[in-house]
Every structure is written in structure tokens, then in C-alpha cells.
CHARMM-style PDB file with segment names, atoms N, HN, CA, C and O in Angstrom:
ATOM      1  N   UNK     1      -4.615  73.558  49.859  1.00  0.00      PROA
ATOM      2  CA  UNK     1      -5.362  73.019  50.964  1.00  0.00      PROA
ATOM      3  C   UNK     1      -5.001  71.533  51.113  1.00  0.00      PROA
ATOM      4  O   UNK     1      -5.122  70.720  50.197  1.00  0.00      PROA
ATOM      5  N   UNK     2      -4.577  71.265  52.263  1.00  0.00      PROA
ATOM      6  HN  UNK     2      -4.479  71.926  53.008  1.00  0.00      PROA
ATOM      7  CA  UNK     2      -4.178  69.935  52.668  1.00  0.00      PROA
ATOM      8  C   UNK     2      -5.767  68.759  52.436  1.00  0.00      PROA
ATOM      9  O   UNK     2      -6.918  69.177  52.310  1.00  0.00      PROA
ATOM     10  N   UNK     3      -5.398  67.492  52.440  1.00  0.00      PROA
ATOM     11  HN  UNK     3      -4.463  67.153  52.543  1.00  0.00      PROA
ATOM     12  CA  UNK     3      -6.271  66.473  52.549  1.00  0.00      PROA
ATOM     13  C   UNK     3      -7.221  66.659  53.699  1.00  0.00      PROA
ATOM     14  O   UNK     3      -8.439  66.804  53.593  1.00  0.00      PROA
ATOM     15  N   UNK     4      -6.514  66.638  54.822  1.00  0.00      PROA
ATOM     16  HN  UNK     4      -5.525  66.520  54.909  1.00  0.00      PROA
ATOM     17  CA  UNK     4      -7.043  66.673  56.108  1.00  0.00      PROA
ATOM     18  C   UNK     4      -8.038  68.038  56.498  1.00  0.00      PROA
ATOM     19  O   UNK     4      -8.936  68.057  57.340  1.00  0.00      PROA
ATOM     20  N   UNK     5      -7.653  68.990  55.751  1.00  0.00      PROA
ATOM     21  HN  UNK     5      -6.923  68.975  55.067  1.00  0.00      PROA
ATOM     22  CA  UNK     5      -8.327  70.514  55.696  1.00  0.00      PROA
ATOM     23  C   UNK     5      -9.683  70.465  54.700  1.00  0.00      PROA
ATOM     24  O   UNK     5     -10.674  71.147  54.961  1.00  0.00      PROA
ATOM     25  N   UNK     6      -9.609  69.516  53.447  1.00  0.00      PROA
ATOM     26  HN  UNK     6      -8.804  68.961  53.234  1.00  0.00      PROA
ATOM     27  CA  UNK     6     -10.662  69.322  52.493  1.00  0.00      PROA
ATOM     28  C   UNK     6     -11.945  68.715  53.375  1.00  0.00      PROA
ATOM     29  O   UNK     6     -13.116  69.094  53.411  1.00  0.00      PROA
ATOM     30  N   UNK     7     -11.106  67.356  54.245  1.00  0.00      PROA
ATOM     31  HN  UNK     7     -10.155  67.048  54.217  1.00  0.00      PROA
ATOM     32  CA  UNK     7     -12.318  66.722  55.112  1.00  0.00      PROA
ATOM     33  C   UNK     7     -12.869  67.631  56.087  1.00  0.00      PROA
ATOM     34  O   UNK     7     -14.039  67.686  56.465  1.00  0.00      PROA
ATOM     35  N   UNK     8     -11.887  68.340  56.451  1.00  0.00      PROA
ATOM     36  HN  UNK     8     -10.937  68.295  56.143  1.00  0.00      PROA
ATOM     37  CA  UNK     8     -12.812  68.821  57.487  1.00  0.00      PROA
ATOM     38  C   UNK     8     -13.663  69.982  56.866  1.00  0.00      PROA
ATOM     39  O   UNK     8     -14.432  70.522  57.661  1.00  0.00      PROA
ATOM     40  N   UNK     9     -13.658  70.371  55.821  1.00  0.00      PROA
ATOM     41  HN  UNK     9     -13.033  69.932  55.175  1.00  0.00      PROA
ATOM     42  CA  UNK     9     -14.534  71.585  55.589  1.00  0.00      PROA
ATOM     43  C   UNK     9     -15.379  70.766  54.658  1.00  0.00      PROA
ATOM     44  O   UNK     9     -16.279  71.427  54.139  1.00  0.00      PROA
ATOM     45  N   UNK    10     -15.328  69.498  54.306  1.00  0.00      PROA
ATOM     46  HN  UNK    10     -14.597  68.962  54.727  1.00  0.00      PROA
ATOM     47  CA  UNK    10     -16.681  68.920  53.610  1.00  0.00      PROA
ATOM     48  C   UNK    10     -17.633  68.322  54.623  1.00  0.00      PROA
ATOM     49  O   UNK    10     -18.845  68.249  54.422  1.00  0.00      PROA
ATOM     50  N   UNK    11     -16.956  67.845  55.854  1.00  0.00      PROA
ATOM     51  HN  UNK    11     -15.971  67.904  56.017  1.00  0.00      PROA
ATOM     52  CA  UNK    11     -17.748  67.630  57.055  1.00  0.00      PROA
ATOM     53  C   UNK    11     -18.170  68.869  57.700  1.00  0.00      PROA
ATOM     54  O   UNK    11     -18.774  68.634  58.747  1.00  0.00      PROA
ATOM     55  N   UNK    12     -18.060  70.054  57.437  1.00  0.00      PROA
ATOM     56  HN  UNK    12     -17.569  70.244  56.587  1.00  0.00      PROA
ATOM     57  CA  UNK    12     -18.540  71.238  58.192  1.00  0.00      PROA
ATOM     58  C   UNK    12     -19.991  71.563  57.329  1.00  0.00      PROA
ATOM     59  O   UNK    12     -21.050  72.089  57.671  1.00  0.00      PROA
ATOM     60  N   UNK    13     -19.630  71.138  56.381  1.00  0.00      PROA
ATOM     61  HN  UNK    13     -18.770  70.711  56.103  1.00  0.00      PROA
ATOM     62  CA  UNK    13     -20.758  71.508  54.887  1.00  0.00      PROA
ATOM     63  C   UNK    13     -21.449  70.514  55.177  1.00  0.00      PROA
ATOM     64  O   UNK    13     -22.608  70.822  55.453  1.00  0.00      PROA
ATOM     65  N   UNK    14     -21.171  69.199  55.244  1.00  0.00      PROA
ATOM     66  HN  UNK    14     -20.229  68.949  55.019  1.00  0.00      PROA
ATOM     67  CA  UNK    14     -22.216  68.571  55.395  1.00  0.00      PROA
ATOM     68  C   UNK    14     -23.015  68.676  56.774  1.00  0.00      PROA
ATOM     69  O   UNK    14     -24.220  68.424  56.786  1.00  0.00      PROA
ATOM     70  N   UNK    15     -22.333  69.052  57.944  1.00  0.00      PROA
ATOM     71  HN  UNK    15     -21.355  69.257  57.934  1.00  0.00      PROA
ATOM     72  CA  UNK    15     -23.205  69.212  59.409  1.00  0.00      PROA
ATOM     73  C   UNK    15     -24.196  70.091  59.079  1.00  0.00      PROA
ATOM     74  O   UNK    15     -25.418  69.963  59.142  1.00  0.00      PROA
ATOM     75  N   UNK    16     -23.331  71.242  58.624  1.00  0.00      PROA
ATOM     76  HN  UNK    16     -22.338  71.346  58.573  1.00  0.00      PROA
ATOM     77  CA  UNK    16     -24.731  72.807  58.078  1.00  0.00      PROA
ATOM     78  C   UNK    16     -25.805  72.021  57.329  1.00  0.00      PROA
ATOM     79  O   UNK    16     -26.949  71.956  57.778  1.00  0.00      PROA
ATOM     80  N   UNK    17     -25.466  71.459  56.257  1.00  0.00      PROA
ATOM     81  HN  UNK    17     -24.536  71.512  55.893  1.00  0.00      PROA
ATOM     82  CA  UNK    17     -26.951  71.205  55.866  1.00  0.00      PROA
ATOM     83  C   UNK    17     -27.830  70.586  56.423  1.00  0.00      PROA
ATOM     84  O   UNK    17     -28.990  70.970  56.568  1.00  0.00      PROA
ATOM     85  N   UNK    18     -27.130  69.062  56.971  1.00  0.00      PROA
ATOM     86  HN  UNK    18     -26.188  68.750  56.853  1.00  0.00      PROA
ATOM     87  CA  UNK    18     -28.036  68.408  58.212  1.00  0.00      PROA
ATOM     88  C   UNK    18     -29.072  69.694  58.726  1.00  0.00      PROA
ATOM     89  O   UNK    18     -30.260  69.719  58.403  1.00  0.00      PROA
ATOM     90  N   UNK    19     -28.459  70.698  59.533  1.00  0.00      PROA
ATOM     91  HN  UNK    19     -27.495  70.678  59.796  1.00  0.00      PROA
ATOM     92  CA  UNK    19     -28.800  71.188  59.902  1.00  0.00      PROA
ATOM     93  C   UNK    19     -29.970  72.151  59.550  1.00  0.00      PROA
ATOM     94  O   UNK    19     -31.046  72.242  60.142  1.00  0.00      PROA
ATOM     95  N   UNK    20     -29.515  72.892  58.402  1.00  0.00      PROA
ATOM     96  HN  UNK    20     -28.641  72.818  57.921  1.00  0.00      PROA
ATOM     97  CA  UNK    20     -30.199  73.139  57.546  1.00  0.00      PROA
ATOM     98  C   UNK    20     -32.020  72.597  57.014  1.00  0.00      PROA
ATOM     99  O   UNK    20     -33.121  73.145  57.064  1.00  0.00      PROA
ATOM    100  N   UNK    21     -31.529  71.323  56.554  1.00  0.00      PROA
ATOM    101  HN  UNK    21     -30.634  70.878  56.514  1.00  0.00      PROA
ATOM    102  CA  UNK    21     -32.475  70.199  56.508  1.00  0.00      PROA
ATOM    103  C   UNK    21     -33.824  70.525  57.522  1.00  0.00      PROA
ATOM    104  O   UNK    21     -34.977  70.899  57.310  1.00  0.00      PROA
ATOM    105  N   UNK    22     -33.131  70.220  58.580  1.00  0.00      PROA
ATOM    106  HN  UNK    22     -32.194  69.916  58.752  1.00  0.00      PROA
ATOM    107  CA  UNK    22     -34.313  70.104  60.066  1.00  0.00      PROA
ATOM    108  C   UNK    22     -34.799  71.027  59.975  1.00  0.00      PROA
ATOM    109  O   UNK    22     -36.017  70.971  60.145  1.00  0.00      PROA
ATOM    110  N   UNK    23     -34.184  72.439  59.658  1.00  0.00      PROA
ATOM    111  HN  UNK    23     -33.194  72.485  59.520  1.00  0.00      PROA
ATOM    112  CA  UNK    23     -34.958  73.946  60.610  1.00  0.00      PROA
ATOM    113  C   UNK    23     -35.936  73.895  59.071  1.00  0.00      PROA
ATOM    114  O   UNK    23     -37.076  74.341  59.197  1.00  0.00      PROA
ATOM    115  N   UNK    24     -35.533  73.370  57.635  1.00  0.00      PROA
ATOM    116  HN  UNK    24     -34.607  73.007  57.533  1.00  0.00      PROA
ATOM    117  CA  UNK    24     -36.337  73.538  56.386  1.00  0.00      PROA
ATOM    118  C   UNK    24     -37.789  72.923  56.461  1.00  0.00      PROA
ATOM    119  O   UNK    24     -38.855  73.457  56.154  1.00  0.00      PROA
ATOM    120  N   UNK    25     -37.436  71.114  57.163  1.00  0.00      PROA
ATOM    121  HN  UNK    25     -36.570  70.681  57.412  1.00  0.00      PROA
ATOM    122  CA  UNK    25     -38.525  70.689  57.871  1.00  0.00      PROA
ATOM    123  C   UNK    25     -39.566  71.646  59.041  1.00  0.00      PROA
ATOM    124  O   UNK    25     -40.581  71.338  59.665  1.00  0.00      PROA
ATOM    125  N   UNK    26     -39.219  72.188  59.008  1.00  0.00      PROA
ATOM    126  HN  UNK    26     -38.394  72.439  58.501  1.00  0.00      PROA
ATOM    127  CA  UNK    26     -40.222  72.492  60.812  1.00  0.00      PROA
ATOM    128  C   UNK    26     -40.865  73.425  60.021  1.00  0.00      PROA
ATOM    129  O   UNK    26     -42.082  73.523  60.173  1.00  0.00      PROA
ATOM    130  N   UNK    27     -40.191  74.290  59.028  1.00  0.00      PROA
ATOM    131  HN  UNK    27     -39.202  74.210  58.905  1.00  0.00      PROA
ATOM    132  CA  UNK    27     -40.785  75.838  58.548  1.00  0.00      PROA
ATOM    133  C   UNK    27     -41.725  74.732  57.666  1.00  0.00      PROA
ATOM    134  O   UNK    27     -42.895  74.870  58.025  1.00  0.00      PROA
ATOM    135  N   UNK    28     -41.608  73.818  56.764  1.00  0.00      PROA
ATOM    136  HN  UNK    28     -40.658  73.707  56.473  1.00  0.00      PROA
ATOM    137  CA  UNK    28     -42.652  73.067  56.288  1.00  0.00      PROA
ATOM    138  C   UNK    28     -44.198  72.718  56.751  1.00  0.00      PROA
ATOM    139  O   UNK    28     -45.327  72.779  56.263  1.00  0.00      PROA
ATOM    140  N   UNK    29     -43.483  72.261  58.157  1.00  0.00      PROA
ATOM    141  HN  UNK    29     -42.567  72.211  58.553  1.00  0.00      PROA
ATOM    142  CA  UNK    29     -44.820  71.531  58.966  1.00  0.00      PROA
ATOM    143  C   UNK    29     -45.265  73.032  59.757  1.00  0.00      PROA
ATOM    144  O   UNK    29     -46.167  73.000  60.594  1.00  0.00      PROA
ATOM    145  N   UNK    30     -44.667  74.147  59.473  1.00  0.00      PROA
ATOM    146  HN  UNK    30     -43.934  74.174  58.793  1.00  0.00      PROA
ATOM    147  CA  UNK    30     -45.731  75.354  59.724  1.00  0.00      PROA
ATOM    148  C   UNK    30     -44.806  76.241  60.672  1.00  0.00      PROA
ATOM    149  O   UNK    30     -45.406  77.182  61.192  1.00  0.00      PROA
ATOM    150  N   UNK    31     -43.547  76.124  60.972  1.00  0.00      PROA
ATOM    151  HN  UNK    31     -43.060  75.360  60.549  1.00  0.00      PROA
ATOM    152  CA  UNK    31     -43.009  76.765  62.047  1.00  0.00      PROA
ATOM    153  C   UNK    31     -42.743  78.027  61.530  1.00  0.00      PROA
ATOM    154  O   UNK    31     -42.087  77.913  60.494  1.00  0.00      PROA
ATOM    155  N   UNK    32     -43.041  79.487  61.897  1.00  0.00      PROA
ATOM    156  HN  UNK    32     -43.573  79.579  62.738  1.00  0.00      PROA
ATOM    157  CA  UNK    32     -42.930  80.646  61.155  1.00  0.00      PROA
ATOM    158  C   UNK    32     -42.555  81.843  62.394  1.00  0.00      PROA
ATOM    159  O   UNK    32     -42.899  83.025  62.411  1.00  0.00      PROA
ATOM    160  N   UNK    33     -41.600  80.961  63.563  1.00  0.00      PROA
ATOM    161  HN  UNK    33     -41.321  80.001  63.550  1.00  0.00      PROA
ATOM    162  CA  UNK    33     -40.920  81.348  64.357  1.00  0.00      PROA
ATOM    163  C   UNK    33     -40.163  82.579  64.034  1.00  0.00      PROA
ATOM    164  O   UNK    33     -39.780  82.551  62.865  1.00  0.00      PROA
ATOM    165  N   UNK    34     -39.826  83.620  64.655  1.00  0.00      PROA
ATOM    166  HN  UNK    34     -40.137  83.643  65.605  1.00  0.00      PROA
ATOM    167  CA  UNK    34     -38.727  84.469  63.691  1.00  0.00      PROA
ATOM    168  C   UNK    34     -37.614  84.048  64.459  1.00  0.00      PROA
ATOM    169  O   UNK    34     -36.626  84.597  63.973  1.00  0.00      PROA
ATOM    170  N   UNK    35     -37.188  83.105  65.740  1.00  0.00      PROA
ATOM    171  HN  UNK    35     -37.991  82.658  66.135  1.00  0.00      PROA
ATOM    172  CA  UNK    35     -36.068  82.046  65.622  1.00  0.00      PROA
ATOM    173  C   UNK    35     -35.218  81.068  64.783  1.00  0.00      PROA
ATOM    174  O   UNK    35     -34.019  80.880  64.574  1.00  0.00      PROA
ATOM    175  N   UNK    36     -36.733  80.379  64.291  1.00  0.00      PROA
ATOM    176  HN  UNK    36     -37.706  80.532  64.461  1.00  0.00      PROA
ATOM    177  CA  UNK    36     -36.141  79.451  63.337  1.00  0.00      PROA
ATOM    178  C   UNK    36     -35.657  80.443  62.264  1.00  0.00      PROA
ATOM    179  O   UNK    36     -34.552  80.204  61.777  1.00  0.00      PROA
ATOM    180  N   UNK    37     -36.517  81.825  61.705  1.00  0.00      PROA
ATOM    181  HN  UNK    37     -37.415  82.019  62.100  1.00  0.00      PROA
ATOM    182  CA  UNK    37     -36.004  81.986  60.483  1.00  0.00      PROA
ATOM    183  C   UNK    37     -34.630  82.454  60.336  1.00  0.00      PROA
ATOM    184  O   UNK    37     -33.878  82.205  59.394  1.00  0.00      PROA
ATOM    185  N   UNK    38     -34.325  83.332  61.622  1.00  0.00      PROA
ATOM    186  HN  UNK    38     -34.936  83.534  62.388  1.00  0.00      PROA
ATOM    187  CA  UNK    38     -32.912  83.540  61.977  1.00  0.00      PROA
ATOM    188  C   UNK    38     -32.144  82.657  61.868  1.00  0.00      PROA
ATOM    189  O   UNK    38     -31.323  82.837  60.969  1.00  0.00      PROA
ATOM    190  N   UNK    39     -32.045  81.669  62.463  1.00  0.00      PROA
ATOM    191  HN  UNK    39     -32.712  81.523  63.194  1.00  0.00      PROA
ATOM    192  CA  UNK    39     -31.361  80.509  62.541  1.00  0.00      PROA
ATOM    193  C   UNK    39     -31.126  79.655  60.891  1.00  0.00      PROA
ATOM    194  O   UNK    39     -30.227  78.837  60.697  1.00  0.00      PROA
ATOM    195  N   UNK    40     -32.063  80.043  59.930  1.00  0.00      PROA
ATOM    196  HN  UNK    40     -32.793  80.708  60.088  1.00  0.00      PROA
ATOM    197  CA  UNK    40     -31.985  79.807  58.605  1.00  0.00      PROA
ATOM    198  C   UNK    40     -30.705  80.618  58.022  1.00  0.00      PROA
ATOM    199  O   UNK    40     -29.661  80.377  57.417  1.00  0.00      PROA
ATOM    200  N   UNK    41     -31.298  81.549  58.481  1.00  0.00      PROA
ATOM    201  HN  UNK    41     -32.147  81.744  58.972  1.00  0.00      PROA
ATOM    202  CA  UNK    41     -30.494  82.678  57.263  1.00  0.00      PROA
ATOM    203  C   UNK    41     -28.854  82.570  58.126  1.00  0.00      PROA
ATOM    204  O   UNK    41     -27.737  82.446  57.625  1.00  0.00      PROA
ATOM    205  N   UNK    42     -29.227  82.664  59.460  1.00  0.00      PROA
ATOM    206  HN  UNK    42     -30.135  82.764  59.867  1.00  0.00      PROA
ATOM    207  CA  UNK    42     -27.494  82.724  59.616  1.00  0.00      PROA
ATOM    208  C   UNK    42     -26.862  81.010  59.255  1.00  0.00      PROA
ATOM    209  O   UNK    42     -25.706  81.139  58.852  1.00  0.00      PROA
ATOM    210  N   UNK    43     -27.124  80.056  59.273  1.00  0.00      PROA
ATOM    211  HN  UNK    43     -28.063  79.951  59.600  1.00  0.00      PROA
ATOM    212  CA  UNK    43     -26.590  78.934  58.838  1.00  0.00      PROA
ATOM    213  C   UNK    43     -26.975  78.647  56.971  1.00  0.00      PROA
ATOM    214  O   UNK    43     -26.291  77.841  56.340  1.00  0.00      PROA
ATOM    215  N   UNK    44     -27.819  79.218  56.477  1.00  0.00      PROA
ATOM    216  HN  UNK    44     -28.375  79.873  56.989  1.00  0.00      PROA
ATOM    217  CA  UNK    44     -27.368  79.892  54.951  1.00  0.00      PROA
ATOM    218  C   UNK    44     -26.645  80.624  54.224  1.00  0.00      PROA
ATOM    219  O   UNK    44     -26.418  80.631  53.014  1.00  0.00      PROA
ATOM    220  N   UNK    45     -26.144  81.532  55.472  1.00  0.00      PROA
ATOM    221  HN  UNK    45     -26.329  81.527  56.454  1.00  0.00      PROA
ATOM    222  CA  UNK    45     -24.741  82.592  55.328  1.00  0.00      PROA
ATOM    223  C   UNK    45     -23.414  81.533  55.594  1.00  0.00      PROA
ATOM    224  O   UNK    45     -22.371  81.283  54.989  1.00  0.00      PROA
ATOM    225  N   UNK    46     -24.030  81.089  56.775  1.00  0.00      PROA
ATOM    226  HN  UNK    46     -24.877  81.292  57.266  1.00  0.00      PROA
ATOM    227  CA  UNK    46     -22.259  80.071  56.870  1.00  0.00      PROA
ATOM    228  C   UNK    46     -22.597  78.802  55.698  1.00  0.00      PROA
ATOM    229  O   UNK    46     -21.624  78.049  55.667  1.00  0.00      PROA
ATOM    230  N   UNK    47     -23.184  78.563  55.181  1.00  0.00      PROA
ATOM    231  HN  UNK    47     -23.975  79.174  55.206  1.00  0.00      PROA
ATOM    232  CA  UNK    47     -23.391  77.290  54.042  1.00  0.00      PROA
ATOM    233  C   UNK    47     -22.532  78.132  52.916  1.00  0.00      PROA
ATOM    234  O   UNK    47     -21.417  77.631  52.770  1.00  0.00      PROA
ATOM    235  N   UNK    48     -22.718  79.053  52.248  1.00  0.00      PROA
ATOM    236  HN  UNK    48     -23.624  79.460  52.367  1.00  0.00      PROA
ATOM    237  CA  UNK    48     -22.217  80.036  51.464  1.00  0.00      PROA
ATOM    238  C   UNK    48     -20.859  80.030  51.615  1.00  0.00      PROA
ATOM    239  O   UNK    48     -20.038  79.346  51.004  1.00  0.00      PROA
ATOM    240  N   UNK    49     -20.628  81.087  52.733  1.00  0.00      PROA
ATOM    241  HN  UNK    49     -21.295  81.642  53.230  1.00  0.00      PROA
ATOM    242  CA  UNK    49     -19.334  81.264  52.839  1.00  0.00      PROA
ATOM    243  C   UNK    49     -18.163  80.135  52.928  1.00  0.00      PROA
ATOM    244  O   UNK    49     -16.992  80.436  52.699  1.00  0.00      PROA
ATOM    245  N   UNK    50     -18.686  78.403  53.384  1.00  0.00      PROA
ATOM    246  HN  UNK    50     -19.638  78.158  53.570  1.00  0.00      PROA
ATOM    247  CA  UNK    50     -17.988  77.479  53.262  1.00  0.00      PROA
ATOM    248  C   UNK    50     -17.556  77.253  51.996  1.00  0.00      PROA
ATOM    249  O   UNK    50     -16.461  76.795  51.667  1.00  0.00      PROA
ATOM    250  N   UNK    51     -18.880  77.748  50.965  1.00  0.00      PROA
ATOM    251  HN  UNK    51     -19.769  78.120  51.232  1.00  0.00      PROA
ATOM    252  CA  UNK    51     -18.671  77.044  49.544  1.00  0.00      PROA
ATOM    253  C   UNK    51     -18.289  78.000  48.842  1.00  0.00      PROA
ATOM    254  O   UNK    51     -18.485  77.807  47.642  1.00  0.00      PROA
ATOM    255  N   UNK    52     -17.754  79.093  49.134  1.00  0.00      PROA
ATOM    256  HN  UNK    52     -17.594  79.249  50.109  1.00  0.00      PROA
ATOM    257  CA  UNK    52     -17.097  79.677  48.777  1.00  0.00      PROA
ATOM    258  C   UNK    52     -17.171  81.183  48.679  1.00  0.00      PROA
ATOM    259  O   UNK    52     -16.426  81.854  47.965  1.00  0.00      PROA
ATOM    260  N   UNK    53     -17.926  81.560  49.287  1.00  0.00      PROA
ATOM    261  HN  UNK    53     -18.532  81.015  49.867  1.00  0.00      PROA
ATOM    262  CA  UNK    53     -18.464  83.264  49.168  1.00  0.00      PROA
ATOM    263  C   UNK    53     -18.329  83.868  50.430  1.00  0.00      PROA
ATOM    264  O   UNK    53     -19.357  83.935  51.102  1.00  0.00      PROA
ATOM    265  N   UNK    54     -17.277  84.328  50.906  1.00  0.00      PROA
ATOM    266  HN  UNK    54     -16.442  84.273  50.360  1.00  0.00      PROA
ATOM    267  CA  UNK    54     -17.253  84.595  52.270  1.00  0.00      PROA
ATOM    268  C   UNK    54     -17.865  85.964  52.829  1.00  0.00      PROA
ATOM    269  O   UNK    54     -17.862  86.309  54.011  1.00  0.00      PROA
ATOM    270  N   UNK    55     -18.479  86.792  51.563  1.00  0.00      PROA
ATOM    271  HN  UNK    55     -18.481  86.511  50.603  1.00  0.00      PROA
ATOM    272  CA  UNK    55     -18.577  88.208  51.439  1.00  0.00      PROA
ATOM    273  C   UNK    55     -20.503  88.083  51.733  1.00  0.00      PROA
ATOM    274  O   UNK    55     -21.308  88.996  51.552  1.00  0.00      PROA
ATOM    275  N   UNK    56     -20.836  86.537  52.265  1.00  0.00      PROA
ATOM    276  HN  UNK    56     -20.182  85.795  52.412  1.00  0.00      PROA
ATOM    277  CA  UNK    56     -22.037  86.042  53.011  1.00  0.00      PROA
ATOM    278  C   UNK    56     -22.627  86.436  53.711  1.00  0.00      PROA
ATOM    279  O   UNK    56     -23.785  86.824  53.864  1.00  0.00      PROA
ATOM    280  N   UNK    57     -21.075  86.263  54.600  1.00  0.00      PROA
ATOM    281  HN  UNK    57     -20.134  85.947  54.476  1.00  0.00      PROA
ATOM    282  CA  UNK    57     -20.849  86.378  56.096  1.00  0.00      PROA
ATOM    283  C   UNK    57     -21.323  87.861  56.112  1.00  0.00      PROA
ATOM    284  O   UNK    57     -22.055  87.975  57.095  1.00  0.00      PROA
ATOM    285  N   UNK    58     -21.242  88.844  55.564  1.00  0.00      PROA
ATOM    286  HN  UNK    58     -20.648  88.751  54.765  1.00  0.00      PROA
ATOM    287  CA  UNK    58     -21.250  90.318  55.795  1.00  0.00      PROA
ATOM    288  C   UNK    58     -22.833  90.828  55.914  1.00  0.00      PROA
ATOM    289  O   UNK    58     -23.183  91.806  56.574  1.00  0.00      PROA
ATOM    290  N   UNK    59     -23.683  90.001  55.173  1.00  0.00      PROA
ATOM    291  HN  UNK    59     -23.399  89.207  54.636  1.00  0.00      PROA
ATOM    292  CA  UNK    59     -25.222  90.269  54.709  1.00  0.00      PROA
ATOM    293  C   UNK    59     -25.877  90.523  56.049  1.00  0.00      PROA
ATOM    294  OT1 UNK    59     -27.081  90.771  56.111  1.00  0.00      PROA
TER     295      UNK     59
END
């Protein structure tokens, strides 16, 4: 894996969690949306499969 390929998949990892982060916040302050929880689990599948488990993606 090239230099330029490392950054960009540690910046993809880090956007997901950002992301991550927020939807973890809202379910905190009470959000029990079955949007948000979707939106968990499929950006917990792509958090995974970045870090290395691509067999995530399949769940």
C-alpha cells in the first residue's frame, strides 16, 4: 500500500468515526430512532471493514 493510499484510508477512518461520534451522541441524549440506529450499524460495518474485516460488510 502506497503512502498516499495509507492517508487516505486513515482519513476515511477517521471521517467514520467523526461520524460515528455524533449519531453515539444523539442515541445518548435519548434518540432511539430506528434511523439513527441503522445509520450506526451500517457506518460500524464500514468502520470494521476499513480496519480490516471486510467479511462486515456482509452482516
Amino acid at each position: 500500500m502506497s503512502d498516499e493510499e495509507r492517508r487516505f484510508l486513515a482519513a476515511e477512518i477517521r471521517y467514520t468515526t467523526v461520524r460515528l461520534d455524533v449519531l453515539y451522541r444523539r442515541q445518548h441524549k435519548g434518540d432511539r430512532t430506528v434511523l439513527t440506529r441503522q445509520k450506526v450499524e451500517r457506518l460500524e460495518s464500514l468502520l470494521s471493514a476499513l480496519q480490516g474485516h471486510p467479511e462486515a460488510l456482509g452482516a
